[in-house]
C-alpha positions in Angstrom: -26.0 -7.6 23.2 -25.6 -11.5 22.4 -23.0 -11.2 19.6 -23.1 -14.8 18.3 -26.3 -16.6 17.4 -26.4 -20.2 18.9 -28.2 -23.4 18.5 -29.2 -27.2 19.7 -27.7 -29.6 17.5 -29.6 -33.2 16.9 -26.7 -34.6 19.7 -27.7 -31.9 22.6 -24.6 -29.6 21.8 -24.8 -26.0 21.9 -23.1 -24.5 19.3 -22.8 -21.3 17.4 -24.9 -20.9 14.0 -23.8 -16.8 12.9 -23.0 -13.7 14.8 -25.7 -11.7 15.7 -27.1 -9.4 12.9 -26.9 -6.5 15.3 -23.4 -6.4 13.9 -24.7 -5.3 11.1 -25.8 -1.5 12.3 -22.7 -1.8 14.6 -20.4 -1.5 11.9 -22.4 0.5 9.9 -22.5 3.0 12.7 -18.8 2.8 13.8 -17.7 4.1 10.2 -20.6 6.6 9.9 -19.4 7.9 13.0 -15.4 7.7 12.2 -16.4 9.8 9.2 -18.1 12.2 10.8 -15.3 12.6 12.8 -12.4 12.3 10.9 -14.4 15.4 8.0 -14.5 17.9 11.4 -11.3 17.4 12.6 -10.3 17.9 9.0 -12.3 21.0 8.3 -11.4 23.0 11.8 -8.5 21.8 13.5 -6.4 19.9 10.7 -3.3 21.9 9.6 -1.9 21.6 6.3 1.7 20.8 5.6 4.1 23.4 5.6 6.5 22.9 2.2 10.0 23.5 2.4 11.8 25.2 0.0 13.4 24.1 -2.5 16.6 23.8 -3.8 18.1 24.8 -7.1 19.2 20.5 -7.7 15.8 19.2 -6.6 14.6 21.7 -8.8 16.4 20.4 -11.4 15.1 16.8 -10.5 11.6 17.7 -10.4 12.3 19.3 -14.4 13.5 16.0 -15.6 10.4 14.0 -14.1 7.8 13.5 -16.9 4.3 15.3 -16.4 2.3 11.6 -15.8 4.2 9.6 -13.1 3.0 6.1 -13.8 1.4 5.1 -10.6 -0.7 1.2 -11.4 -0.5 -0.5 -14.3 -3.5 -2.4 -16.0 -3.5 -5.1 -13.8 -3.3 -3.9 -11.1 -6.1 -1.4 -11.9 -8.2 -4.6 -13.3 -7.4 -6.5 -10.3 -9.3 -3.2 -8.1 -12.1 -2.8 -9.9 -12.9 -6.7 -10.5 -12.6 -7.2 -6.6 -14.3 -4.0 -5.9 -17.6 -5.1 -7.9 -17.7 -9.0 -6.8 -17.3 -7.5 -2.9 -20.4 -5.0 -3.5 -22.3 -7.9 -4.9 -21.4 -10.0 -1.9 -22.3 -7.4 0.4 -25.4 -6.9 -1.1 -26.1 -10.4 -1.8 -25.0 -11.2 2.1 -27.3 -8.2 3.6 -29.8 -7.1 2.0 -32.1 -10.1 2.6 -31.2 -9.3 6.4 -32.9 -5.9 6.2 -35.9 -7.0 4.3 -35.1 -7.3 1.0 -36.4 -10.3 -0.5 -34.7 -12.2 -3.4 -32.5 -15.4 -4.9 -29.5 -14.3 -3.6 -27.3 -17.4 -2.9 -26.3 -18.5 -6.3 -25.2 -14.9 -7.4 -23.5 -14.8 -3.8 -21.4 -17.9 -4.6 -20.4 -16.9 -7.6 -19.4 -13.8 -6.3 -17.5 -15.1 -4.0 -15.4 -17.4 -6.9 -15.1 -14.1 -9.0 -13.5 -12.7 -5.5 -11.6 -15.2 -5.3 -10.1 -15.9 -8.4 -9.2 -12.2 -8.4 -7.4 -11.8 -5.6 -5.1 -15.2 -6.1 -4.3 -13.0 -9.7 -3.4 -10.4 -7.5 -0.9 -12.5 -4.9 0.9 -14.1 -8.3 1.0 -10.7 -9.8 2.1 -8.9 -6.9 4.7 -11.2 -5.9 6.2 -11.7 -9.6 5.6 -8.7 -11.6 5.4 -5.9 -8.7 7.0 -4.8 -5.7 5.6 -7.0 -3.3 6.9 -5.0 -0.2 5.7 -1.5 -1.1 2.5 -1.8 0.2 2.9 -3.5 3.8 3.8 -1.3 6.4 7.9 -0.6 7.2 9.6 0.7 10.6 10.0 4.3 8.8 6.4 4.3 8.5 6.1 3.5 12.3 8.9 6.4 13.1 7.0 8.6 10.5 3.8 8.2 12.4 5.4 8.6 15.9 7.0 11.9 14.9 3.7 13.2 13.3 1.5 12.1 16.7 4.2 14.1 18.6 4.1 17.1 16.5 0.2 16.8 16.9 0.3 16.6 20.5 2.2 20.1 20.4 5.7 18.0 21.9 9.2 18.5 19.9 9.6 16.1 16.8 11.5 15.9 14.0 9.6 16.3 10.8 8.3 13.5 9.4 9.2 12.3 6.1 7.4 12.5 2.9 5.9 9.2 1.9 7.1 6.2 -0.3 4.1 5.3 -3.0 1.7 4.7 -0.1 1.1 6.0 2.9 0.7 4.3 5.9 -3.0 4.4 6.2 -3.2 3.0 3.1 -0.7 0.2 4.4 -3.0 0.0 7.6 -6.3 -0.3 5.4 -4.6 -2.7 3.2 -3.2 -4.8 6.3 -7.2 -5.0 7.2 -8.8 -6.1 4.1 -5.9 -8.3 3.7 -7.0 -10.4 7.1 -10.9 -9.7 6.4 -10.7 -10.7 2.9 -8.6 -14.0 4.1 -11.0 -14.7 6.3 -14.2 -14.4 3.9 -12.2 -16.6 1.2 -11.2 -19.0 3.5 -14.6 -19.9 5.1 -16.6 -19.4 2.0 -14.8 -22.0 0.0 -15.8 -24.7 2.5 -19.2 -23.3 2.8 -19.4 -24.1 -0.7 -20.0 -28.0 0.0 -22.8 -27.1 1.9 -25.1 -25.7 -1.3 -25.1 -27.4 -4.5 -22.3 -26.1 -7.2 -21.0 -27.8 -10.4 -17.8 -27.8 -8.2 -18.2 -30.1 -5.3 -20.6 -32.8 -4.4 -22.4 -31.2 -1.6 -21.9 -32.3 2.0 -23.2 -30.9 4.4 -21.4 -33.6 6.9 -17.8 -32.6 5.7 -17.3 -31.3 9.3 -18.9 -31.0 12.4 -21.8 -28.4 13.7 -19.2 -27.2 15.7 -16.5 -26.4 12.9 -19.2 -25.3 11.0 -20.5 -23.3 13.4 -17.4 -21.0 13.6 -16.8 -20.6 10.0 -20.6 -19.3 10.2 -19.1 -17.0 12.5 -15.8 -16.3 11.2 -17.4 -15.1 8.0 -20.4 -13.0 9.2 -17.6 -10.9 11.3 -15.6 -10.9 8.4 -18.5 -9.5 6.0 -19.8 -6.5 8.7 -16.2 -5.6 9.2 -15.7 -4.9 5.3 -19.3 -2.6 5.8 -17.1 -0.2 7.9 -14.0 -0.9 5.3 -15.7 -0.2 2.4 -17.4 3.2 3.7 -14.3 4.1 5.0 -12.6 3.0 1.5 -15.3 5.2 -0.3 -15.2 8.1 2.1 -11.7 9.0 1.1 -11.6 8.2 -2.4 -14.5 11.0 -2.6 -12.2 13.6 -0.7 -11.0 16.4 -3.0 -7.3 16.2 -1.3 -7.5 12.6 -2.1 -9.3 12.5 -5.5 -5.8 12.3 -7.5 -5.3 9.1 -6.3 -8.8 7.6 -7.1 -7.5 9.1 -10.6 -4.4 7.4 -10.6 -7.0 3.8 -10.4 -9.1 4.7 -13.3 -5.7 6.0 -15.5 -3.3 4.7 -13.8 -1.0 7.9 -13.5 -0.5 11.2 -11.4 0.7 14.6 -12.0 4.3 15.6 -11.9 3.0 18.5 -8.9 1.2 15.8 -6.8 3.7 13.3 -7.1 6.1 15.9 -6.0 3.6 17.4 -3.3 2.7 14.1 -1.5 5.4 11.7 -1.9 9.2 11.4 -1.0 11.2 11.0 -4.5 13.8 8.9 -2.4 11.4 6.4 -0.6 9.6 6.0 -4.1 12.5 6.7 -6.7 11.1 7.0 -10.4 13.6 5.8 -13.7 15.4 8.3 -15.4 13.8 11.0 -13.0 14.1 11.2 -9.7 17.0 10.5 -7.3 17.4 6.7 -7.0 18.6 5.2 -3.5 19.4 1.9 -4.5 16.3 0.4 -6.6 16.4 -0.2 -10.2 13.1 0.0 -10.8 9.9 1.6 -9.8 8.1 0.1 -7.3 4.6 -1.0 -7.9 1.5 -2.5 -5.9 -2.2 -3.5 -6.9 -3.9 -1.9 -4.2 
């Protein structure tokens, strides 16, 4: 398979135009097939959790949390759903016309792409003013966490991992990866902007070479089908019933009391005026 489509420029040089759309049905594939996988080994070999007992002053704790544990705020909620519909518009806008489908796509994929944009430099301000910043990248007790868990799977002697903090580390890991796809997409699609007319920029198509633009051709088509794997992936889980309270908690913006308690470790995501509190004054929060 020839991953990267290439070209003759007007000077004899050989350089790359896009990636191959066969990249396309690869990534569409890989997550059908992680899915697939990941819902069997769920549904026959998966073992749920054993919960320890508790104790009569965790107990006590757990009475004085309140029955909604605030989990995203407005913003953050805003933020998800904003960049959730300009990314299925780009997606569609990007492939669709790859499959067959004909239509004006590019000015509602530019566009798009500004929405996308302006949403997620919201989202570094807010996040790095107004929320916990740190919460959602991932930390070396969610690498010692994971080691332990692997072990345990693996049927060799571990200590039991802990509860997590507000997110889990897949969630950290997924995060980590839209983080570089979406830099990526942003990145490349704001100079790609000189090349098709906008109130804007002046267009210029000559701004850099065939070469340069070349690679941001490619840089942003394997951007674009690695957020088709993403996304399923994104959408896959949020449909789960064991995950559906947190898909809740992004339309609401709040949890249960019981699931709060159930999933997450009171002492690696400490609550005000609730839980025990290890040395933060205030609840940590994230957008994602």
């Amino acid at each position: 398979m020839n991953f990267i489509q290439w070209a003759t420029s007007p000077w004899g040089e050989r350089v790359p135009i896009h990636i191959s759309w066969d990249l396309l049905w690869a990534s569409a594939i890989a997550g059908a097939l992680f899915l697939i996988v990941h819902a069997i080994y769920v549904g026959y070999w998966a073992k749920p959790a054993a919960e320890p007992p508790q104790d009569s002053k965790q107990a006590a704790a757990a009475a004085r949390l309140p029955e909604r544990v605030a989990r995203h705020s407005f913003g953050a909620r805003a933020f998800h759903w904003v960049m959730a519909a300009a990314m299925f518009v780009l997606l569609f806008t990007a492939f669709l016309p790859k499959v067959g489908v004909r239509f004006s796509w590019l000015t509602i994929h530019w566009i798009a792409g500004i929405v996308l944009t302006v949403s997620v430099v919201y989202h570094i301000i807010h996040a790095s003013f107004w929320l916990d910043f740190w919460s959602i990248w991932p930390n070396s007790q969610d690498l010692t966490d994971a080691s332990r868990r692997l072990q345990r799977a693996l049927g060799k002697p571990a200590p039991p991992p802990r509860k997590f903090g507000k997110y889990p580390l897949e969630n950290k890991l997924f995060h980590l990866a839209v983080f570089f796809a979406g830099l990526a997409v942003i990145f490349t699609g704001f100079f790609m902007l000189y090349r098709v007319p906008t109130p804007f920029f002046t267009r210029n198509p000559y701004l850099f070479s065939d070469m340069t633009w070349g690679v941001m051709y490619v840089l942003h088509g394997l951007a674009g089908v690695v957020f088709v794997a993403l996304i399923m992936a994104h959408i896959y889980f949020a449909v789960r019933p064991e995950k559906l309270f947190l898909t809740k908690s992004m339309i609401f913006g709040w949890i249960s009391r019981e699931k709060y308690l159930e999933h997450h470790d009171p002492e690696r995501w400490p609550l005000e005026g609730g839980a025990p509190q290890t040395g933060q004054s205030k609840a940590p929060e994230a957008a994602i």
